[in-house]
C-alpha positions as CSV (number, residue, x, y, z in Angstrom):
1,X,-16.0,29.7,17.9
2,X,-17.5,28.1,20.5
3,X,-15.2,27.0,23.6
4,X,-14.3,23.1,23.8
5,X,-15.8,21.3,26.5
6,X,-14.0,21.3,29.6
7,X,-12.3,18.1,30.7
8,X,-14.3,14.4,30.9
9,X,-15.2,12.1,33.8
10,X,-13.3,8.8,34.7
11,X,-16.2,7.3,33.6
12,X,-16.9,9.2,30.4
13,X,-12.5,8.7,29.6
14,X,-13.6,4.6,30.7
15,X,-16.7,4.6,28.1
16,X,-14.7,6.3,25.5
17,X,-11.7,3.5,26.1
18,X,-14.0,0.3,26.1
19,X,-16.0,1.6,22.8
20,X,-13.1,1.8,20.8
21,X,-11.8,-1.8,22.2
22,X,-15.0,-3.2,21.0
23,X,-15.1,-1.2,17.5
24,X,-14.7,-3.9,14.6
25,X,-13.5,-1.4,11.6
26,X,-10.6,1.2,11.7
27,X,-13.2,4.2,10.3
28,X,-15.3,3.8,13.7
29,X,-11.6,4.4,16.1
30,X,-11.5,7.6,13.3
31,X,-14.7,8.2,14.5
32,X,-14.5,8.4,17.8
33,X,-11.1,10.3,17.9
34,X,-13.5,12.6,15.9
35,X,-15.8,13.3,18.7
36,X,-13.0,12.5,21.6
37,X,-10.9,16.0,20.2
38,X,-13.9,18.3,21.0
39,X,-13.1,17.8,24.6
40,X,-10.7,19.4,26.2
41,X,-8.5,16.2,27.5
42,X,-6.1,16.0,30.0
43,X,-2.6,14.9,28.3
44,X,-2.6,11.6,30.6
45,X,-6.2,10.9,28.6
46,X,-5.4,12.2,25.6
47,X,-2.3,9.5,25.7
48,X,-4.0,7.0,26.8
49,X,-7.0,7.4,24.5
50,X,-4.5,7.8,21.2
51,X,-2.7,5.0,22.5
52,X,-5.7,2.8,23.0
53,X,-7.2,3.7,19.7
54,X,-3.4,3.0,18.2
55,X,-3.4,-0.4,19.3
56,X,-6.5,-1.2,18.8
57,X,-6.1,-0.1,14.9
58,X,-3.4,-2.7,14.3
59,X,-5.3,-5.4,15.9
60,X,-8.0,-4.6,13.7
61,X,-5.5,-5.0,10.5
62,X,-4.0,-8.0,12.0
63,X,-7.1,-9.9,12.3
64,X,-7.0,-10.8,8.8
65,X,-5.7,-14.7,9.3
66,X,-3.6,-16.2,7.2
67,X,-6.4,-18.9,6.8
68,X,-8.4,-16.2,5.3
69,X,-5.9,-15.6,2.2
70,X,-5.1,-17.7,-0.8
71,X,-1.3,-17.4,-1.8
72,X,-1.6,-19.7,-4.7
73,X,-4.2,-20.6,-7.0
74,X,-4.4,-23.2,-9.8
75,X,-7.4,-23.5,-12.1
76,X,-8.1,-25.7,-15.2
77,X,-11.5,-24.4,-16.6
78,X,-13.8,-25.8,-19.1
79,X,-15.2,-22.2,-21.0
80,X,-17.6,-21.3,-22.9
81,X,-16.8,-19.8,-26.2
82,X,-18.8,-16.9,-25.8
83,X,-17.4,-16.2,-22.1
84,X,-13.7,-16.6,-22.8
85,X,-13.4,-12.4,-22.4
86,X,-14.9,-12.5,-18.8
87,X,-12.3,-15.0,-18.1
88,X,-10.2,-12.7,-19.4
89,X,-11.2,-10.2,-16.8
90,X,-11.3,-12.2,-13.7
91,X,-7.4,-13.1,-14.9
92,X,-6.8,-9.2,-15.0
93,X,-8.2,-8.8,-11.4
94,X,-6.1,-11.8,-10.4
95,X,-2.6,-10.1,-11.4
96,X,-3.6,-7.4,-10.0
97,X,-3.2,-9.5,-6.5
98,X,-0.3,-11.7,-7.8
99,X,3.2,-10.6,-8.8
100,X,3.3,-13.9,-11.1
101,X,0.1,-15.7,-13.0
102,X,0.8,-17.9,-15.6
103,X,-2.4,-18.9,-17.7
104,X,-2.2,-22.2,-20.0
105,X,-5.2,-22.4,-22.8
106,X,-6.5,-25.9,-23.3
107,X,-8.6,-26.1,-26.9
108,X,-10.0,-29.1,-27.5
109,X,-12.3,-29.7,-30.6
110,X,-14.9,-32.6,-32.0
111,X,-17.5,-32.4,-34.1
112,X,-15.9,-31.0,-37.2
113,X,-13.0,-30.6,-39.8
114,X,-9.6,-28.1,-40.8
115,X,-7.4,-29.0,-43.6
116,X,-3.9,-29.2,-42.5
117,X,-2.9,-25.6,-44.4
118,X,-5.6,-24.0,-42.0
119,X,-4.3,-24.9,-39.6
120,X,-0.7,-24.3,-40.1
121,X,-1.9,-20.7,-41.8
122,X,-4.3,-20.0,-39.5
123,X,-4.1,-21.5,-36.2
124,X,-0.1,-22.0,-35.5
125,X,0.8,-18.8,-37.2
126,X,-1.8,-16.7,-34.6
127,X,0.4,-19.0,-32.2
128,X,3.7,-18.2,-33.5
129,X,2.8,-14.4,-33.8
130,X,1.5,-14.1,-30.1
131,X,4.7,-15.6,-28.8
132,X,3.3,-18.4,-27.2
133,X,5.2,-21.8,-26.9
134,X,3.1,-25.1,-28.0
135,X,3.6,-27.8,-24.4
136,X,1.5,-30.5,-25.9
137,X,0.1,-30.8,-29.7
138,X,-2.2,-33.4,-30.5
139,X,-3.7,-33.5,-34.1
140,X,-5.2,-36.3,-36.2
């Protein structure tokens, strides 16, 4: 196994400290403790370059502002028919962000006809059987 290298100039230790001050992402700092442990530090850089590459890892995860986040969202969408199961999706990925989403269906129809025992049969029973409580009913 090959020896470690021997110690590191002030100016190498200085390089090392100002590359990991600019580094934008957490996985370049793990990269360049990577290469910093195949020299042989002194514990004063050692410290200091761990502690450096510390701080500079929580500023990193910091940076996210809050302006950046959405902590609530409300939509009222107009869907397709046929694209009602990639709603579906999208509303999956969203409670997988929220600890609460509530989702209220808006069905609107024109253009055609259901006789009233359809619709009781039919419609409210699939209502009635999913759980789901009626806020506003408007037939004619």
């Amino acid at each position: 196994m090959p020896k470690p290298i021997e110690g590191i100039s002030d100016e190498m230790f200085q390089s090392y400290i100002t590359k990991i001050k600019e580094c934008d992402r957490t996985l370049d700092i793990t990269k360049i403790e990577e290469e910093i442990a195949q020299y042989d530090l002194s514990s004063e850089q050692r410290k200091k370059l761990e502690k450096e590459a510390r701080r500079r890892k929580d500023e990193l995860q910091d940076i996210v502002k809050p302006k950046e986040k959405y902590h609530n969202i409300n939509l009222k969408l107009n869907v397709p028919s046929g694209k009602l199961s990639d709603i579906v999706k999208m509303v999956n990925y969203i409670k997988s962000k929220f600890n609460q989403v509530n989702i209220r269906v808006e069905i609107s129809t024109q253009d055609g006809e259901m006789a009233i025992s359809e619709y009781e049969d039919k419609v409210k029973e699939a209502i009635n059987q999913a759980g789901v409580r009626v806020e506003d009913e408007d037939v004619e």
